[in-house]
N, C-alpha and C positions, 0 to 999 in steps of 0.2 A: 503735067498733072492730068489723068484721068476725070473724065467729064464727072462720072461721079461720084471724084474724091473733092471736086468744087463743087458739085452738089451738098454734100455732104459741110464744108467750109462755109459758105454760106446760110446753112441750116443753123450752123454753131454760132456765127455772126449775128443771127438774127433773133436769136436764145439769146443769147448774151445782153444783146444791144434792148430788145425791150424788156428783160425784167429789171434791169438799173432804170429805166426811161421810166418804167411804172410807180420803179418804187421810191426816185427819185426828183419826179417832172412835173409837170401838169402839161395840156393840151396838147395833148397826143393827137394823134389824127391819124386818118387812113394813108398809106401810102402804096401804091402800085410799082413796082421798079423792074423792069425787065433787063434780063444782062444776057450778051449774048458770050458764049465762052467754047472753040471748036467746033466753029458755026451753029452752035446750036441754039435757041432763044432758051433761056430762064426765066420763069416769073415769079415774083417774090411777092407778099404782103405783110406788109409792115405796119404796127400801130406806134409810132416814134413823135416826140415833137421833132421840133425844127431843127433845135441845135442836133440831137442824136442824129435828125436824118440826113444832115449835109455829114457829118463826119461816120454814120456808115455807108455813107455813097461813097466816101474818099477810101475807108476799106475794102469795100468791092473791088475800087478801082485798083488800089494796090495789091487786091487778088489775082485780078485779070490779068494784069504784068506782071505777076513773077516769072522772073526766068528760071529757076529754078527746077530740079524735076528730079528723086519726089523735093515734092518741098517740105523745107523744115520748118520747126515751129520758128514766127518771128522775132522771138526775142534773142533764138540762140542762131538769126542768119548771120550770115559772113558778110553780107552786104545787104543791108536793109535800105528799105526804099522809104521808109516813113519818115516826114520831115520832125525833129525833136519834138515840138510843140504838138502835134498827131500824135505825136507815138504816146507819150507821158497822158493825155487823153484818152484815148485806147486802154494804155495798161492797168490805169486803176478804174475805169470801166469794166473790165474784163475781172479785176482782181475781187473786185464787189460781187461780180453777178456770180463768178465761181465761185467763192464762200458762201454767199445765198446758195446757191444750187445744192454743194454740199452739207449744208446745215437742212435744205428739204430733203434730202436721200436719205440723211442721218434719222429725220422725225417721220419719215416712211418707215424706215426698216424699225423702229420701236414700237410704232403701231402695230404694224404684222405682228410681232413679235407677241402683244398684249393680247391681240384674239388668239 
């Protein structure tokens, strides 16, 4: 994978991971997390609690190793690396922050629409 299409994969990780953490959590806190990926350092900042921010550190991680290339989306890999109990955590993470996201795009474009 192209440095920055893991650029990019982490951006989305990190979208994801704090509007469920916000709209879901209390004590969020700052987080600093550098990754490095084709030798290159990445820094990231994250406002996650606790639980979020160990189980997006385990998604990074399982960024970092994919063997894969391009890589596919995780649900439809041929060999996934995410142990059950991560994945089923993940997926409905992701399935919440996606409908949120799609319901603010939806009440964006109705606004434009009214001016």
């Amino acid at each position: 994978m192209q440095t920055d299409k893991f650029k990019s994969e982490i951006e989305t990780l990190k979208k994801f991971f704090e509007l469920h953490c916000m709209d879901n959590h209390k004590n969020q806190k700052h987080h600093c997390k550098q990754l490095i990926y084709n030798d290159e350092k990445i820094n990231t900042d994250l406002e996650l609690c606790e639980d979020c921010i160990h189980l997006i550190h385990y998604s990074f991680d399982r960024l970092i190793e994919c063997p894969h290339d391009p890589k596919p989306r995780c649900r439809t890999c041929p060999s996934p690396c995410y142990e059950k109990s991560e994945w089923k955590k993940v997926a409905k993470l992701m399935r919440y922050s996606g409908i949120q996201l799609g319901i603010l795009k939806i009440k964006k474009f109705f606004r434009i629409k009214k001016n």
